[in-house]
C-alpha positions as a Python dict, from the first residue, in 0.01 Angstrom:
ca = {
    (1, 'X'): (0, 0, 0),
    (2, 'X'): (241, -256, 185),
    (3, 'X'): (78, -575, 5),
    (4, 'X'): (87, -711, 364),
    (5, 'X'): (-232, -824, 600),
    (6, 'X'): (-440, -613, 761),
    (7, 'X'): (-294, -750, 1088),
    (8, 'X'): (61, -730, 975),
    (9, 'X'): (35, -365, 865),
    (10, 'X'): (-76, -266, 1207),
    (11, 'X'): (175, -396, 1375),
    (12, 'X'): (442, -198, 1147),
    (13, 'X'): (218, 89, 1206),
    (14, 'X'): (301, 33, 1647),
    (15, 'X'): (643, -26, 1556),
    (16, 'X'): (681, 342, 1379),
    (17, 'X'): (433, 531, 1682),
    (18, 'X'): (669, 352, 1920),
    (19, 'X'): (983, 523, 1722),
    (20, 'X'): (809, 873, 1710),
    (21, 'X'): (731, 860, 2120),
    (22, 'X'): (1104, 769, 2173),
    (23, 'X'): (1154, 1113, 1980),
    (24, 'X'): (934, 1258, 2163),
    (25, 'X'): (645, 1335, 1898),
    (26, 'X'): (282, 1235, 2014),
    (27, 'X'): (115, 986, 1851),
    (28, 'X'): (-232, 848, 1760),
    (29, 'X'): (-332, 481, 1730),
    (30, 'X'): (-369, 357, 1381),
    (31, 'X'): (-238, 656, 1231),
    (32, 'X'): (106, 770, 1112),
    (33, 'X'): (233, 1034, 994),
    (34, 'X'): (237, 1043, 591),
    (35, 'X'): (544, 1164, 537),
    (36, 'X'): (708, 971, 821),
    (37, 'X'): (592, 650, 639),
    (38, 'X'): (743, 744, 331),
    (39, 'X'): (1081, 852, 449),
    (40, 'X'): (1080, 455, 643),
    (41, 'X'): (972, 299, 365),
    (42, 'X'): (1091, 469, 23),
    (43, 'X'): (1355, 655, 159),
    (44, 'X'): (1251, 1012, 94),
    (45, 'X'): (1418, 1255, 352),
    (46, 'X'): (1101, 1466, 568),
    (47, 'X'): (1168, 1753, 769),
    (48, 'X'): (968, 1742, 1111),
}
């Protein structure tokens, strides 16, 4: 989806659960949101 490395695409994927526990949201490992990752990365505007 990123057209990055499997290593490199995790790390983005820390970066955004770190950003969601600042806000309070709990997170899994390895997993983000859909719609979180599309309003980051495209732009699109999510409601949560």
């Amino acid at each position: 989806m990123l057209g990055v490395s499997t290593g490199y695409a995790y790390k983005i994927i820390r970066g955004l659960n770190e950003e969601l526990k600042t806000k309070g949201y709990r997170t899994i490992c390895g997993k983000v949101p859909t719609k979180y990752f599309e309003e980051k990365f495209y732009g699109l505007t999510v409601a949560m």
